[in-house]
N, C-alpha and C positions, 0 to 999 in steps of 0.2 A: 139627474143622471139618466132618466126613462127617457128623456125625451132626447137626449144627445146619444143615446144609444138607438134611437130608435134612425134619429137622420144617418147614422153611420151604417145601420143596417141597412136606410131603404138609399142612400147615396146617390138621391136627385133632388129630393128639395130640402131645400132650408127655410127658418125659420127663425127670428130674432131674438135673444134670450136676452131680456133684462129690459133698462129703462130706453128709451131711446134718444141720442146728443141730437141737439138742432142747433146749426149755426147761427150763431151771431149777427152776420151781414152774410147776405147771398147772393149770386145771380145768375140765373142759364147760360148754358153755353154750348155748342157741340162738342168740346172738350173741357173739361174743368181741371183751372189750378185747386189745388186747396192752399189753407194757409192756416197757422198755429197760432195764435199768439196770446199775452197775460194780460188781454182785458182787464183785471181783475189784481188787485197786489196780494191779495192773501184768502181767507176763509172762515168761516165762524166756525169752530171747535165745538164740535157736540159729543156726550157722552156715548158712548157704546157697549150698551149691554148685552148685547151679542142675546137678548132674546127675542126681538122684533128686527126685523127688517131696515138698516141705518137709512136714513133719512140723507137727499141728495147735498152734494156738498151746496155750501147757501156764500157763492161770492161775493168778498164785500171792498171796497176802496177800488175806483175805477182808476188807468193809469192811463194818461193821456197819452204819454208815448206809445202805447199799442195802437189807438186809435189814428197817430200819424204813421205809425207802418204797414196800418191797413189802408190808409190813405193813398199811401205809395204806390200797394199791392194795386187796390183797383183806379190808377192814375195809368199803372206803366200797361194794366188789360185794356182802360178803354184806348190809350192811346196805337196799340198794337191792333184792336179791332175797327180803328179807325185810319188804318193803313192799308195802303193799296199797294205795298210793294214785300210785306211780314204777314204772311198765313191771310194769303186772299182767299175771299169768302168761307176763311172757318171763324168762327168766333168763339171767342174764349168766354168761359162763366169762372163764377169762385165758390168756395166757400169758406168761410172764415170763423173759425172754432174757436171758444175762450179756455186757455188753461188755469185759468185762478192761481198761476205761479205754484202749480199743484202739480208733480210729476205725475204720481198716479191720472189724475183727469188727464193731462198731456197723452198719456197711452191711450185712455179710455176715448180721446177723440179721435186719436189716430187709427183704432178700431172702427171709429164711425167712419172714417174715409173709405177702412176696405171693405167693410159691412157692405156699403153699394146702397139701393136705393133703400130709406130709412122704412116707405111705405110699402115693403116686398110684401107679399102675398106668400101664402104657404103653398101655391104652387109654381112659383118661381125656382129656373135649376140654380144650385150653388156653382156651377161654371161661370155665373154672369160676372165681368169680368168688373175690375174697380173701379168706384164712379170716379175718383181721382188720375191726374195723371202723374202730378209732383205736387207736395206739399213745401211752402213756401214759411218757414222757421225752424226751431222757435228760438226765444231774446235768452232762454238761457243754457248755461251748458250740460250742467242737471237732467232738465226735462229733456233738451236734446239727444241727451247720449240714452234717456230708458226708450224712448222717440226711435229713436235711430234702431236701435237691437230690434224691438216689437214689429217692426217694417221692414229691415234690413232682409226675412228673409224671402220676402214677396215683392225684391227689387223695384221698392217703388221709394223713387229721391226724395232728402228729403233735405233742402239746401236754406241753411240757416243765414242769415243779416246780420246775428249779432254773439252765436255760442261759438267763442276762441279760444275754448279748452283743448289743448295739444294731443290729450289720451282722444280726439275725437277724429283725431290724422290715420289711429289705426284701422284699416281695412281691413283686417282680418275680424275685427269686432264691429267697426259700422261699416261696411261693404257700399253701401247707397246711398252713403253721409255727402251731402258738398257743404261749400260755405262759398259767401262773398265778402268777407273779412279775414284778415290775416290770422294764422293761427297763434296761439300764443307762447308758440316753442320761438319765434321771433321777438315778439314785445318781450318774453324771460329776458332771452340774451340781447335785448337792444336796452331796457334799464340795466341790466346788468355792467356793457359797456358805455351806459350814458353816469352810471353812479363814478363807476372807474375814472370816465374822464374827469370829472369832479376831484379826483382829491380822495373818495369818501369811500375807508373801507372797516368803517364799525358804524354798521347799520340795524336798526329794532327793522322790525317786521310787522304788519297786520294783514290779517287774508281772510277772506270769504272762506266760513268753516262747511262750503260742497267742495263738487269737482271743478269749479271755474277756479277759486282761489285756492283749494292743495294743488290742483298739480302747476297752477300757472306759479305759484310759489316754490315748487320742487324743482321748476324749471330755471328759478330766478336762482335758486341756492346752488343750482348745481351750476349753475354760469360763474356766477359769484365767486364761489369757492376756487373756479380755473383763474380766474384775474385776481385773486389775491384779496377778495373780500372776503368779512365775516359778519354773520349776524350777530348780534348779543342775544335777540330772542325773535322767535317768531311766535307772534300771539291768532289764536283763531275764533272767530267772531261769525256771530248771525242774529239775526235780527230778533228771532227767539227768545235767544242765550238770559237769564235767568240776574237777575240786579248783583247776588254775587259771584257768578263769573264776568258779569262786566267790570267789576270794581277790583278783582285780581289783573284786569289787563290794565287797568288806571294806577295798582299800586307797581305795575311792571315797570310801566312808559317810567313813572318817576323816578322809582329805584336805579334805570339806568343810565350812562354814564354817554353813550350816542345821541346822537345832537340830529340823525339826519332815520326819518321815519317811511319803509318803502309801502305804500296802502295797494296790495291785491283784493279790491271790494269793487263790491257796483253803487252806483247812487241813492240807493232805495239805504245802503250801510252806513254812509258817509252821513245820511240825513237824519239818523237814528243817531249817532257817534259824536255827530258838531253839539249836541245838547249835552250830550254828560262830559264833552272836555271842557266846555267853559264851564262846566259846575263844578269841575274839578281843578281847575285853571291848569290846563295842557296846552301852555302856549311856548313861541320861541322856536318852537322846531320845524325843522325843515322837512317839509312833507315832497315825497316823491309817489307819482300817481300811474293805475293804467286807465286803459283808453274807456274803462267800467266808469269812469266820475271824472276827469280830470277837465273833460269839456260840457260837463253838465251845469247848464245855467241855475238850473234846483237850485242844487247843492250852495253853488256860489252865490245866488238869493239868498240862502239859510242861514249863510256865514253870516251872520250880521257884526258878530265880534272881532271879525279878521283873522279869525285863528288859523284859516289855510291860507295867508296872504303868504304870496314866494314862491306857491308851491307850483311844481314843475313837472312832469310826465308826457306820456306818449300818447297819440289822438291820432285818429284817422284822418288822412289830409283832406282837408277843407278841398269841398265840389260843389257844383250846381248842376242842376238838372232844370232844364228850361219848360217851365209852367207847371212845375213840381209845387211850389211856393204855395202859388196861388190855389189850386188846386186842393191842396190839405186844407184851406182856410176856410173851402167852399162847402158847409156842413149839410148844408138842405140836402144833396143827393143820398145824405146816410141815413135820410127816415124812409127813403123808399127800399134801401138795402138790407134793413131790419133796423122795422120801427121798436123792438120792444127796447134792446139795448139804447135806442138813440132816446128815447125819453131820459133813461139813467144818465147820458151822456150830458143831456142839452141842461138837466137839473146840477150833475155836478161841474159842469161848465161855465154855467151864469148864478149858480150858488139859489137856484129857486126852487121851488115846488110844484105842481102841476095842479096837485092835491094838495089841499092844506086842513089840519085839522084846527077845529076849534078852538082848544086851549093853546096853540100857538100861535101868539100873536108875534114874533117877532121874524116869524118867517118870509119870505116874501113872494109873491107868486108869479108862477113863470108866464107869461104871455103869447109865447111864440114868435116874439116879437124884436128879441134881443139882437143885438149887433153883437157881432166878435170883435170889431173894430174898438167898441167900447172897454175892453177885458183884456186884462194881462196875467197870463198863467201857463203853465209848459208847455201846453197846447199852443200854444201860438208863437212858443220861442224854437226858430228852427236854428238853435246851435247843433242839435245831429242830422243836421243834412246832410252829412257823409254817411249814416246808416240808412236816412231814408234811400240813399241812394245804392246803396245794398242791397235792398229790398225790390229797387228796382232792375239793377240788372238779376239778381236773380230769376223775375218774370221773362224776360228779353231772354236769358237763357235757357228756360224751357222753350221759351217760342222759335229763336231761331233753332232749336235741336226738333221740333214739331216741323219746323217750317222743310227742314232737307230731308227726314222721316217720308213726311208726304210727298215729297218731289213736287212741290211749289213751285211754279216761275210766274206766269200772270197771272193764273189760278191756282186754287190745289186741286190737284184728281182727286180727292178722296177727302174724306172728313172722317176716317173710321180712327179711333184710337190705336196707337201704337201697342205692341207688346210691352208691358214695363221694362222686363230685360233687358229688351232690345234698345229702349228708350235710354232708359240707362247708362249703358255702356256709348251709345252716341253722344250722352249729355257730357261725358267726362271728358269726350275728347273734340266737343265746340269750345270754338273758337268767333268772336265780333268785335266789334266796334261801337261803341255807344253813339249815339248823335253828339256828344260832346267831343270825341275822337277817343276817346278812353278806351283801351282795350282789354276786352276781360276772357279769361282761358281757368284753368285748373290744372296742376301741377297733377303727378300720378297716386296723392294723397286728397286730392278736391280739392286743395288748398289753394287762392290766388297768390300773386306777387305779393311780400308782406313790403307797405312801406307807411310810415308814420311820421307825423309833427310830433315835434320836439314845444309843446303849450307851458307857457310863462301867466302863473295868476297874478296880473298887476293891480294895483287899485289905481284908479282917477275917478277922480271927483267922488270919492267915497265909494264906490263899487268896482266889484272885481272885472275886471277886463281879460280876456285869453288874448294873450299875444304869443305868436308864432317865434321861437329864438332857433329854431332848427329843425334837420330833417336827418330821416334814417330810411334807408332802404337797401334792404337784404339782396338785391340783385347786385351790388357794388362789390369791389372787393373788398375785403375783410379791414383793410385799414382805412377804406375812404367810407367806410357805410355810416358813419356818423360826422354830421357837421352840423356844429353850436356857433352859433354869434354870441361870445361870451357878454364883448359890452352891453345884448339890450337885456341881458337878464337880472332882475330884481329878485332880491332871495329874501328869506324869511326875517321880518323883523323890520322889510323895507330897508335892504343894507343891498350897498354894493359891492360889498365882498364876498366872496364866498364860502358860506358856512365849513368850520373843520369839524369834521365826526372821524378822531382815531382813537384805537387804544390805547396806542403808543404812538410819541411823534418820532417822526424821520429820524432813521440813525442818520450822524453827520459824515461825512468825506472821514475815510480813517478809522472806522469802526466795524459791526457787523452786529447782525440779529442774533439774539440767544432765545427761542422761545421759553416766554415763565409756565412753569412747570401748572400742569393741570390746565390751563387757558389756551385760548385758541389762537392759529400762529401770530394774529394782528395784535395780541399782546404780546410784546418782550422787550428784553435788556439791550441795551448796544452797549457790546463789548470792545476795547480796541483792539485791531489786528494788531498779532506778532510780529516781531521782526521781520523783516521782508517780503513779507507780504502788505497788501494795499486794498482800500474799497472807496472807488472813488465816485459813487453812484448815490444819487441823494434825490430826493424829492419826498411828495406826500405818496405818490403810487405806488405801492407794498411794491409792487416788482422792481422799482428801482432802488429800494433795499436791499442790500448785500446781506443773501443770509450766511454767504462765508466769505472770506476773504481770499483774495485772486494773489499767489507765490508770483514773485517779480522773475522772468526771462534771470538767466543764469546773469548774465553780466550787468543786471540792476540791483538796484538795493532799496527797498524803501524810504522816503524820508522822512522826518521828525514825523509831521501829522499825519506818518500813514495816507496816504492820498495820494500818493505817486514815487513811480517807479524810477529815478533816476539813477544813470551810470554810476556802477559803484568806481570808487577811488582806486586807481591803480598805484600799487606801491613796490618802488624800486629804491636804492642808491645810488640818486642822482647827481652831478654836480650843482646844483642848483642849491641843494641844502647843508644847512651848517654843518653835518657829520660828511657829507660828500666833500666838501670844501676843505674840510679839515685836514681829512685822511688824503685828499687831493696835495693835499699843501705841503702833506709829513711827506709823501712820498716823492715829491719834487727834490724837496731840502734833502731826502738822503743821496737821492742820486747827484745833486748839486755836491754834497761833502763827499761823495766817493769820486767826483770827477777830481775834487781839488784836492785828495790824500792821493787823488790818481799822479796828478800833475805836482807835487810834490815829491813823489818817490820815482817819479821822471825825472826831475830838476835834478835828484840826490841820487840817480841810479849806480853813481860810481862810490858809491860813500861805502866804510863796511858793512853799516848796517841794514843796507838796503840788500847787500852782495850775501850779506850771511844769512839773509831769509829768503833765500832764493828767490829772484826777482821774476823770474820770467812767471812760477806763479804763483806771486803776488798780484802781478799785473792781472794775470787771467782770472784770479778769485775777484779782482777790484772789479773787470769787466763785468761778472756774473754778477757780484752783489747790485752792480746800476741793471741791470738785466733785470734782478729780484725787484726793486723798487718800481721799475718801470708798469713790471706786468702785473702789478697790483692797480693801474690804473685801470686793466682789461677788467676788473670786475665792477668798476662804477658806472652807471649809466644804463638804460635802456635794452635787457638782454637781446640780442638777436641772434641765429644761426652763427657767424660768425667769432662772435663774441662769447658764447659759450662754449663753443671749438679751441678759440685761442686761450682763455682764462685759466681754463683747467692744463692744459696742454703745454703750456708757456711756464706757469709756474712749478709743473712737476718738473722740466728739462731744468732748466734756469735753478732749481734749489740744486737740483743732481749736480749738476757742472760745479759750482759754488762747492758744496759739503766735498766734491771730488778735490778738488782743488785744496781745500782744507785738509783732507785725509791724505791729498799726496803730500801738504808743506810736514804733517804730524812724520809720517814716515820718511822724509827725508830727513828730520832733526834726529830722529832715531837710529836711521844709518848712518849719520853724520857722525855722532858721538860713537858708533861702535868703530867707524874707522880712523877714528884716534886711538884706537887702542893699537899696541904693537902686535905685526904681521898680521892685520886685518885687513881685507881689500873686498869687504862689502860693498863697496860703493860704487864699483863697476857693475854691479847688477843691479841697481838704482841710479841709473844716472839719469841725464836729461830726458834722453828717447823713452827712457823706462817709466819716467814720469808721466811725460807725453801720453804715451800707450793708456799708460791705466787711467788718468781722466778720460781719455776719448772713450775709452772701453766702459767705464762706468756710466757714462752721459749716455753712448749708443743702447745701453742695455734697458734703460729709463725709455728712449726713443721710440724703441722697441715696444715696450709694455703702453705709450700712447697710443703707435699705431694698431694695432692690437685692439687697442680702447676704441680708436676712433673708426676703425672699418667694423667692429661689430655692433657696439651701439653708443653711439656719439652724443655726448651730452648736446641738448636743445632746449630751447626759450619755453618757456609753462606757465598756464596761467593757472597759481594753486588759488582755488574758491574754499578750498576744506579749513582751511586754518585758521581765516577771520571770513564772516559771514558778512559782515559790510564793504570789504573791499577785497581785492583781486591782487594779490602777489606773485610780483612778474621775476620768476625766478627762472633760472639754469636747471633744467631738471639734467641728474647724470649720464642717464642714460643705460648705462652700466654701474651697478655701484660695487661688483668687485674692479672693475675696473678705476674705478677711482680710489677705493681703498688701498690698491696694489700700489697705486703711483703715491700715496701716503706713505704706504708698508717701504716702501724700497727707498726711500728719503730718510725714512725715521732708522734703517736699517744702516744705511752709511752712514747719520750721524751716530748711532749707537755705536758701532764700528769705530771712528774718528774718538770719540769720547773715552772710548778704552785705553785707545794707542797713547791720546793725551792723557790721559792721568797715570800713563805707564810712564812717561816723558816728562813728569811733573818737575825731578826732583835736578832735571840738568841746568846747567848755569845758564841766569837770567843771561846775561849778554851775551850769551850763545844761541839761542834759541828760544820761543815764544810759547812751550810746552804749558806755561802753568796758564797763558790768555786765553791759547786756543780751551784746554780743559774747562774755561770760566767759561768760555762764550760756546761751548759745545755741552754745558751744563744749561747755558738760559737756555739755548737752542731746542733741548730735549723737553724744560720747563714746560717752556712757550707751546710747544706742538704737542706736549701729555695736557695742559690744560685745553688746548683747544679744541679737542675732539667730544668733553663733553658740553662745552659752551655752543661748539657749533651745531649740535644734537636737538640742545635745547632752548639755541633764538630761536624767536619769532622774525619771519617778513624778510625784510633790510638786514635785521642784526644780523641777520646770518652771514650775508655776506661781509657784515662788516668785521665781526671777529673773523674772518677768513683771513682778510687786509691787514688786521691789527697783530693776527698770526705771524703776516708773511713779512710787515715791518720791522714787530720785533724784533723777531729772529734773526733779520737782517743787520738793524741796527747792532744787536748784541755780537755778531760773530764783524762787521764793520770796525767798534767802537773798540772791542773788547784785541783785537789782533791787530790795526792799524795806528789804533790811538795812541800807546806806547810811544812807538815808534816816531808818530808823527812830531812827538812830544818829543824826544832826542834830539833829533834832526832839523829841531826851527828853535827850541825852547835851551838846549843842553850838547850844543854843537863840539862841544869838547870830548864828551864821552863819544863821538861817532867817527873813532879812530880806532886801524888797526890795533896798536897796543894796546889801550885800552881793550878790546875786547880780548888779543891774546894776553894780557896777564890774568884779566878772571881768569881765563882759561885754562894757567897755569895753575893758579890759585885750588881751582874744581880738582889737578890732576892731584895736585899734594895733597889736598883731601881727601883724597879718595884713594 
């Protein structure tokens, strides 16, 4: 603390507190990249007793892959200082730091970047500005993001190849973060919509327990969840993790009930994981991969058992870079670039020793002499030539953002270091072209274009193969961004189907979702829709699940299997059908018998018995009742405007006329018989005219209460849906219903009227008058139409109209049968009695009696 107090007091020189980092591989330059990377996979664990001084971390397991993205790094520097048309005459140097996959050491070298020169002098000013200009990683998201903050705020880049954790897009926390790999808010939602198109929405889970696999997994769940997927579990893992929390994720996988397994790990996980699932026998399932292992040839070496045969995920799409290949192959230049690292290298490389000791004999010693040609190991497997190719435009984009800094054209003016600020905010917004034509930019997150292969693990000839079945890319629109060749994919188990992972399968056409209570929505019931309603949507994709059912458009109806909406049945009294035929048939035949009692008491009109029931209206009641018959036809058939105009209209005049006619024959029998009494001459004030008058006057008064009906609200055609729910009753609505009532009321009024007069008129002589037929048939009459009123109340549909008809037959028939039939019977059956004397001796007969 004295001595950091003391530079802060004197605030010109500095001085270096602690151990000092020395790079790995090095080399001068007038401007220097740096570069991050995990040399190293891990670290020996030493105890810390916090009373001496901890001892430097001691890294141990070399990883070849760092050593081909430092390959890359000093490939794409020589080949940029060996241009004459990118940063003439400045020449680029590096330095290349090992992080032991160790975040802390990750900070602590990024420290040695802004440190500046390692051998300062204590009279060196602290203004000397950083030996770096952009740092070139690092492989994970982790060390990345504590990378990114520790530098972020001395804006010096720091543009990663292979960390695609999404929290690393925030600029507000890494401010001077780029990358040349997609981030992984894309690969979330690109497995998320590549599970979807699968079928597959009950998925387990496995993640890298950092920040590369939480949040790339928080990414995937929250996609997931928008498309209709669920997880059953998500299990989280690290290499660390303790034999029983690995054995709690092995009793997971088994206990459940999904078939399809999504792995958010990198390959250092997968290669630790392929040993306890075959010890555990974790096979059959369908693995889904990110672009951390899915094109890692390791891994797919390690499978010896096939356990990830099928498996399918996202990769960065296959590229070359021309003399890239060879170039990583070519190891001699890296004992001039730091020989200490290249002994560890060249010994874990050819599996030898330089040094051997004594008691080991089984070692074998290294020569210097080996060929790589001879040797097969990740080092020489370039299945991620699309990261080393990350690695290299990222160098290309510091240079060209150096190269227009400097204002380059055949030379550069200047070789001075940029401002990092400055550098900075230029780097974000270059833009080039690779010598392959490939063009690399950074979105306003540092983020490039995200686009990915769709990699198929197949075997041939007993080893796994990557075969390409598709591609994704986020610049498309949302429904073309994914395209699968479903036939070349081979799924787990070596099957050409594809695997089903549901909780529940497909409701069928006709059904709907119930979610089961406590479980997540991809578990539930299919329940069937209700009446009238329909779901006619069916597949394995949760969304094409009906989780409710769609009400059918008013003039449909559902059918049996619920699955479709068809035209509900319209229901009328048509002639088509047996009740329309029937009642068709009754009302022909009466108008037929009223034409031929017509044309019978025509034939007979001079006979007494036609003369003493006053013919003229008899004729006019004959006409009415075929009138009555007739307009019972207006209610069968198809309502239309028209037809509910005339039906109602037709049968209110037509009964009036008829019961007038009736009520004027009652009161003429009644005057009749009083002007047989002596000095009586009633019957000049009932005579023909007078009879005349009063039907017309009763019909007009009826006319009246129509028109009335029909200028205010006129009955019309209705389609009632209220009354049956599967079909459409095509009725007359009234339109008016005191108006229809009235034309009831005024009908039922004159026959109650007529009914009085006749059973006044009961007790005068049969063969004088018709008193006691009319009273019989003015008794159905009143029956017929007091039952009707609660039968027509309460049909349904059709019957309504049909008890209307069976009303207006009746009645008809009964005041027909009951007033003509007599008679008809005299006149053709009993031609002897239809003689004056005859009728006057009853006559006589009635006076002496009386």
């Amino acid at each position: 603390m004295a001595i950091i107090n003391f530079s802060r007091t004197n605030g010109t020189f500095c001085s270096l507190q602690g151990e000092p980092a020395y790079p790995q591989l090095f080399k001068d330059g007038d401007i220097t990249v740096g570069g991050i990377f995990p040399f190293h996979r891990s670290w020996e664990i030493t105890d810390v007793s916090y009373v001496v001084k901890p001892s430097p971390l001691n890294c141990v397991s070399l990883d070849f892959r760092s050593f081909q993205f430092s390959q890359s790094l000093i490939f794409a520097i020589e080949e940029i200082n060996n241009s004459s048309s990118l940063l003439p005459g400045v020449s680029l140097g590096y330095k290349l730091y090992d992080t032991c996959s160790s975040t802390a050491m990750g900070v602590r070298m990024a420290m040695a970047f802004i440190n500046g020169n390692l051998n300062s002098k204590l009279d060196e000013p602290c203004t000397k500005p950083t030996q770096v200009q952009a740092i070139i990683g690092e492989t994970y998201s982790s060390v990345s993001m504590a990378i990114a903050q520790s530098i972020g705020p001395f804006s010096i880049p720091l543009i990663s190849h292979y960390a695609t954790c999404e929290c690393l897009s925030d600029k507000t926390k890494y401010p001077s973060f780029l990358r040349t790999i997609p981030s992984d808010y894309y690969q979330s939602r690109a497995m998320a919509e590549m599970v979807k198109h699968f079928g597959w929405t009950w998925v387990g889970a496995i993640r890298r327990d950092d920040d590369y696999g939480n949040s790339g997994m928080a990414g995937f769940t929250a996609a997931a969840e928008q498309l209709g997927i669920c997880l059953e579990y998500s299990l989280p893992f690290f290499r660390t993790y303790s034999q029983e929390k690995v054995l709690r994720i092995i009793q997971q996988i088994k206990s459940s009930t999904s078939r399809v397994i999504v792995v958010f790990a990198t390959h250092w996980d997968l290669e630790i994981l392929l040993n306890v699932f075959y010890e555990h026998n974790i096979t059959g399932y369908q693995w889904v991969g990110t672009e951390g292992w899915i094109s890692d040839s390791t891994v797919a070496r390690l499978d010896k058992h096939k356990i990830l045969q099928g498996a399918i995920g996202l990769a960065i799409p296959k590229t070359t870079v021309m003399g890239l290949k060879e170039f990583i192959l070519d190891i001699k230049p890296l004992q001039s670039a730091g020989s200490a690292i290249f002994t560890e290298f060249w010994e874990a490389l050819f599996k030898c020793k330089y040094k051997v000791e004594n008691d080991s004999e089984d070692t074998t010693v290294c020569t210097g002499q080996e060929k790589l040609s001879e040797t097969n190991n990740a080092f020489t497997d370039m299945s991620l030539m699309p990261i080393f190719s990350s690695v290299y435009k990222a160098v290309y984009a510091v240079a060209h953002t150096l190269h227009d800094l400097l204002g380059c054209t055949r030379t550069c003016p200047t070789k001075k270091q940029p401002d990092p600020l400055t550098f900075l905010e230029h780097l974000k917004r270059v833009r080039f072209k690779t010598k392959e034509g490939e063009e690399v930019y950074f979105d306003k997150n540092g983020d490039p274009v995200a686009k990915y292969e769709l990699l198929n693990w197949q075997t041939i000839e007993d080893q796994h193969e990557f075969v390409t079945v598709g591609l994704y890319d986020s610049s498309f629109p949302a429904h073309s961004r994914l395209a699968v060749k479903m036939a070349s994919i081979v799924w787990a188990q070596n099957k050409n189907e594809v695997p089903v992972s549901v909780c529940s399968e497909s409701c069928p056409p006709g059904t709907r979702k119930a979610v089961q209570k406590g479980k997540p929505i991809c578990c539930f019931d299919c329940i069937s829709c209700a009446e009238g309603e329909i779901s006619n949507m069916t597949g394995t994709n949760n969304h094409k699940n009906s989780i409710k059912c769609e009400q059918c458009y008013q003039d449909y109806w559902s059918n049996t299997h619920r699955n479709e909406c068809v035209k509900k049945e319209t229901e009328f009294l048509s002639y088509e059908e047996t009740m329309g035929i029937l009642l068709t048939a009754v009302s022909i035949i009466g108008t037929f018998i009223t034409i031929i009692i017509a044309i019978i008491f025509f034939r007979y009109k001079n006979t007494p018995i036609v003369k003493a029931n006053n013919s003229e209206l008899s004729f006019l009641l004959l006409f009415s009742l075929a009138l009555c018959f007739l307009c019972s036809l207006t209610f069968i058939g198809r309502p239309s405007e028209w037809s509910c105009v005339l039906r109602h209209t037709a049968f209110g005049i037509t009964f009036v006329l008829c019961i007038s006619c009736v009520l004027g024959k009652t009161i003429v029998v009644l005057m009749a018989f009083r002007a047989t009494l002596p000095g009586s001459n009633v019957m000049k004030w009932f005579g023909p005219p007078q009879q005349r008058l009063s039907v017309l006057a009763f019909t007009l008064l009826q006319v009246l209460i129509c028109v009335i009906w029909l200028t205010t609200s006129p009955p019309f055609p209705f389609k009632n849906l209220k009354h049956y729910k599967e079909k459409i009753i095509l009725e007359c609505q009234l339109g008016s219903a005191v108006g229809f009532w009235a034309v009831l009321g005024y009908i039922g009024l004159l026959a109650l009227l007529c009914f009085i007069l006749a059973f006044l008129a009961r007790k005068l002589p049969d063969k004088f008058n018709e008193a006691k037929f009319i009273t019989f048939s003015m008794l159905i009459f009143c029956a017929v139409w007091i039952t009707f009123i609660p039968a027509y109340v309460s049909s349904p549909g059709k019957f309504t109209v049909a008890v209307e008809i069976f009303a207006i037959l009746a009645s008809s028939f009964g005041l027909l049968f009951c007033i003509f039939l007599p008679k008809c019977y005299i006149i053709i059956m009993k031609p002897e009695k239809n003689t004056k004397k005859s009728i006057m001796n009853k006559a006589l007969q009635h006076k002496k009696s009386s």
